[in-house]
N, C-alpha and C positions, 0 to 999 in steps of 0.2 A: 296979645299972646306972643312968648319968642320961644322959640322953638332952638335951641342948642343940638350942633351937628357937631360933633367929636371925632374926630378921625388925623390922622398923623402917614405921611409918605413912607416914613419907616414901616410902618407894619404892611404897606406891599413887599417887602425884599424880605419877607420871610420865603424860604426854601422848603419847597415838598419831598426833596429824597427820591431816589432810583427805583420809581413806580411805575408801572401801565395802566391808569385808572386804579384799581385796588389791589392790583398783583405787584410783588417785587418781582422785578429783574432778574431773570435768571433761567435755564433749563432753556425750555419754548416759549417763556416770556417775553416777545418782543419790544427794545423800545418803543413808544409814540412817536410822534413827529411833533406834538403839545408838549411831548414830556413831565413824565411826573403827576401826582395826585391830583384828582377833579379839581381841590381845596386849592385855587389859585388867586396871584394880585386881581387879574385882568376881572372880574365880573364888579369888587370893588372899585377897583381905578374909576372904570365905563362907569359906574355909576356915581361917583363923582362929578364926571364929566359930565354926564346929562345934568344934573344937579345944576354944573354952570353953565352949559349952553343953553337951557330951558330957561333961565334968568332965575329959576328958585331961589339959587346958591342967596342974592339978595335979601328974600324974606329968614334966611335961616342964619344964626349966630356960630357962621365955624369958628374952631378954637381948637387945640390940644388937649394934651396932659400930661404929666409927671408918671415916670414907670410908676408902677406900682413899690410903694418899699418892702423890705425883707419882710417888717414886722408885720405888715398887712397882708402878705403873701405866708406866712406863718400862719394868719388865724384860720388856713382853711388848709395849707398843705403842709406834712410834715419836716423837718427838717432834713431829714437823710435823701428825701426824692430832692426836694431842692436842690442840697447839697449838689446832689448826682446830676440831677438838670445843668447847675453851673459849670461844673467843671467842663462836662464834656462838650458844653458848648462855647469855653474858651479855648478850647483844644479846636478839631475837626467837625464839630457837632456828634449825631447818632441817631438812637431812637430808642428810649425807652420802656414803649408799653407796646401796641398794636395800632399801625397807619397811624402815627405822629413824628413823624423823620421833623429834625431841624438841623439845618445848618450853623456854622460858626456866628456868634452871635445871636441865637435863636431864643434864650434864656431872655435875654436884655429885649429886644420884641417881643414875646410874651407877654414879659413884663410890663413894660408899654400900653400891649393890647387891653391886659386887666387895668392896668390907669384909666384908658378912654373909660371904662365901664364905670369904674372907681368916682372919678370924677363927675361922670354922666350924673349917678343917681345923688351925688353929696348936691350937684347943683340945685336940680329939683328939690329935693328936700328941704334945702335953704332960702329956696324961692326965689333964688337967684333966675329960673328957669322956670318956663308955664312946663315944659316936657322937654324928652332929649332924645338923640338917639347918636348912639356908641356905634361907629362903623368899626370894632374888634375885627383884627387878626393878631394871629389864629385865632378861631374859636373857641369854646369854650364847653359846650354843654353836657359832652359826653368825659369832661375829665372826670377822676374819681380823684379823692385826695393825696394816694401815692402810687398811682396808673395812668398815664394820660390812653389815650384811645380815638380813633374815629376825627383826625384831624386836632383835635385839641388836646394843650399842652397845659394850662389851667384853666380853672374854672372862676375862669373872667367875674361872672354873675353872683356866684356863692361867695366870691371873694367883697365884691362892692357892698353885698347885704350886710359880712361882717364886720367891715368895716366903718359903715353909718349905723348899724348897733351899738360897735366899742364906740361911738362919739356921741353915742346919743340925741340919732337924729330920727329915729324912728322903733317901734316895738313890731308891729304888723307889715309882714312882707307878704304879696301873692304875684309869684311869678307864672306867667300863664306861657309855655313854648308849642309855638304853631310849626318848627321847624319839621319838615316831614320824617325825619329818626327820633327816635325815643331820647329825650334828655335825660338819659341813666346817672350822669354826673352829677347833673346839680338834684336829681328826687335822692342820689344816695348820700350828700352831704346834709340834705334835711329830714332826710325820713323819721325822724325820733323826734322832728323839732313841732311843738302845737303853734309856734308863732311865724310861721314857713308855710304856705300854701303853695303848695307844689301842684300844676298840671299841666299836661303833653297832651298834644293833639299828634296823631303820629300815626304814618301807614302801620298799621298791624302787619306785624313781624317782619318787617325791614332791617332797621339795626338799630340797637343790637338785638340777638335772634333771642338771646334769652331773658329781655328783659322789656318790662313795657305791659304788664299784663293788667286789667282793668282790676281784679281782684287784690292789687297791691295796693293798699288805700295809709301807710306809715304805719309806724309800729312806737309802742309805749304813750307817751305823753303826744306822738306825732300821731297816733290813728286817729283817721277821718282827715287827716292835714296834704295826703296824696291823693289827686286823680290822675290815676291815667285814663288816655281816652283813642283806644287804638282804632283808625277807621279802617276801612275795605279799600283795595288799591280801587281805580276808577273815582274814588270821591272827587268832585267839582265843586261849583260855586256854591250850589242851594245844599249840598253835604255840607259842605263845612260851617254856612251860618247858622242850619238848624243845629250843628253839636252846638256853637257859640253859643245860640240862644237858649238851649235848650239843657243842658249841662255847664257851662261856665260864666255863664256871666250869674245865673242861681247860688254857682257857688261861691262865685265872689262876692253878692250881695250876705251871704249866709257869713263869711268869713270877716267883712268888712276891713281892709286891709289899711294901712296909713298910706299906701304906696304901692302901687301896679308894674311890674317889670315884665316883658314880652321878649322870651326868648326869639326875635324875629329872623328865622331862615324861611329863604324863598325855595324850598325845593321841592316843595308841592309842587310850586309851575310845572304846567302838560309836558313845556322843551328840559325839564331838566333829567341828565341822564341816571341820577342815583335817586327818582323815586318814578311811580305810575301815579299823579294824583293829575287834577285836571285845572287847575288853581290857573286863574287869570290875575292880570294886576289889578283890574276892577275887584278880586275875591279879597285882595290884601287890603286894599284899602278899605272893605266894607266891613271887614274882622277889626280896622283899624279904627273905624267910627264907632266900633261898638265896644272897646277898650275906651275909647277917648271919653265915650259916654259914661260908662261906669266907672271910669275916675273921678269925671263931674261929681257924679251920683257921690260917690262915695269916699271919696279923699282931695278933693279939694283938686281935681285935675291933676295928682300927681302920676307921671305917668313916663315911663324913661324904656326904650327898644336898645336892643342890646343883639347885632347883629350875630347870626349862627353862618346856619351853609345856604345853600345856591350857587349850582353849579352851571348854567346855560348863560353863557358870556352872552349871546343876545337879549335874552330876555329879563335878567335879573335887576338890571337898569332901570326899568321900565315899571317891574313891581316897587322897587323900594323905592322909587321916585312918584308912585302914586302912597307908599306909605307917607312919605316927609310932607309932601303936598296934603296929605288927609291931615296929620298931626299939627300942622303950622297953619291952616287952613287958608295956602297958599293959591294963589292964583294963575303960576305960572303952571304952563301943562304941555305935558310930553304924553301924546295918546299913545298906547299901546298896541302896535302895529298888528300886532296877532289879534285883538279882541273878536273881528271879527268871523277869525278863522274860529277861536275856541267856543265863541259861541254857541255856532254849530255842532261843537264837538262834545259841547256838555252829555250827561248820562241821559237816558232818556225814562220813557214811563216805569219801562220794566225795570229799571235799575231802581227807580226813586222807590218805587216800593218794596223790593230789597233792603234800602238803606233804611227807610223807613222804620221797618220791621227790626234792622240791626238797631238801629238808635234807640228803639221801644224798649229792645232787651237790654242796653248798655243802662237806661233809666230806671227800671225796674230794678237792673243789679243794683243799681247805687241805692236807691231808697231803701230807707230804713234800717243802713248799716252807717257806721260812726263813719 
């Protein structure tokens, strides 16, 4: 098995813009002392870092990649956004949609950041790679084609799918994102597509507020090609594998895809400040054996993570470090200092049947609609 780690030092020196967490600057806005948006280098760097003081870094294939090129960043974004992206980011930088400031330079790391992705999934494909995972910045999964939004400036993921289409490397994509917001970007570049399987696991009604609803299932040739799958804030470890089990890996088996792509943000984690979920690094890993699986199952182990958000500079380390060690099925190991605190902390009886009940009617809604 080799396991391909894609990441590039440039895409830490992307800049977040004159932010307090989600607020601009301004009135009674006071600066931070962090300065600037949640969406920072340091939860990436750190996890790098553990990658090589844990000895992983050895079982895993780091590498680069090539920005992205214009015409590959054409098949998903139009020309005028582009356009507009360029320029102002060979000037002073700016921001042109909602929470995605970039500084000077910003355009060309982006770019970048969609190459790691780009690169990621052409590798696997070609079997160059048992699997991969694309350490992206910025993010990706909330862009829209000529809006970026919610930390991302493109849509890293929707760009990599079209571009191992135009080569003819694959016909069936299912991207499955566990990041705790609703990937609005990449369900709204497929939503009409039937060879696009789109689903989001995502706190119900986090961000964005108006979008992420279960009853959105694609439209035309795409219906039945979208799940969303919004959980109740509190969900924990035994929440999230029963949706896994029980809602997505059915529809991935139903879908049968040539290729698995895992929107992977950590922000479910309990420490992180832009969700309530209860997610330990034991919860990523064990959502991660159960992708790994139905890759087996179903596409020949092809299987490529494409990092989102996670914002808890301690702890984000620690989950993506039990994902890479799940996916390489690596032996070096960095235990997660909290497991034992969140243990504790999971939902308890009265909650589980709660969720229980939620999940029954999330299954009910789905069957027997396209």
């Amino acid at each position: 098995m080799t396991t391909g780690f894609f990441w590039d030092e440039r895409c830490f020196w992307h800049g977040g813009g004159d932010y307090a967490m989600m607020l601009p600057l301004g009135g009674f806005v006071q600066p931070m002392a962090s300065g600037g948006l949640p969406e920072n280098p340091e939860t990436k760097r750190r996890l790098v870092n553990l990658i090589r003081v844990s000895g992983l870094a050895n079982e895993l294939k780091f590498q680069s990649a090539e920005p992205a090129h214009w015409e590959t960043l054409r098949r998903v974004h139009p020309l005028q956004y582009l356009e507009e992206f360029r320029g102002l980011s060979e000037k002073n930088g700016g921001e042109l949609g909602l929470r995605a400031p970039f500084a000077r330079g910003g355009f060309d790391i982006a770019a970048l950041s969609a190459g790691l992705a780009v690169d990621a999934l052409q590798s696997v494909l070609e079997a160059k790679l048992t699997n991969a995972y694309a350490l992206s910045r910025p993010p990706g999964h909330h862009c829209l084609p000529d809006w970026p939004n919610g930390f991302c400036l493109l849509a890293n993921i929707a760009i990599a799918i079209q571009e191992a289409r135009a080569n003819g490397l694959a016909e069936r994509f299912a991207v499955v994102d566990w990041d705790v917001h609703h990937g609005n970007g990449t369900e709204a570049v497929f939503y009409g597509d039937a060879d696009v399987l789109t689903i989001s696991l995502h706190q119900d009604r986090n961000y964005p507020l108006d979008t992420g609803q279960a009853d959105d299932r694609g439209a035309g040739p795409g219906s039945g090609a979208n799940m969303n799958i919004p959980l109740p804030p509190g969900t924990g470890h035994r929440g999230y594998l029963a949706a896994m089990d029980h809602l997505v890996i059915p529809e991935l088996d139903r879908f049968r895809p040539d290729v698995i792509i895992v929107a992977c943000g950590f922000d479910a984690s309990a420490f992180d400040p832009l969700g309530r979920m209860l997610a330990s690094a034991e919860t990523f890993a064990a959502m991660t054996s159960q992708v790994c699986e139905a890759a087996d199952a179903l596409c020949e182990g092809r299987l490529v993570m494409v990092h989102e958000g996670g914002y808890s500079e301690m702890h984000v380390p620690f989950c993506g470090h039990a994902v890479l060690k799940t996916m390489s099925d690596g032996t070096a190991d960095a235990p997660d200092p909290m497991a034992e605190t969140l243990a504790k902390r999971q939902p308890g009886p009265a909650f589980d049947r709660f969720f229980d009940g939620w999940l029954d009617d999330l299954i009910e809604g789905f069957a027997g609609k396209p």
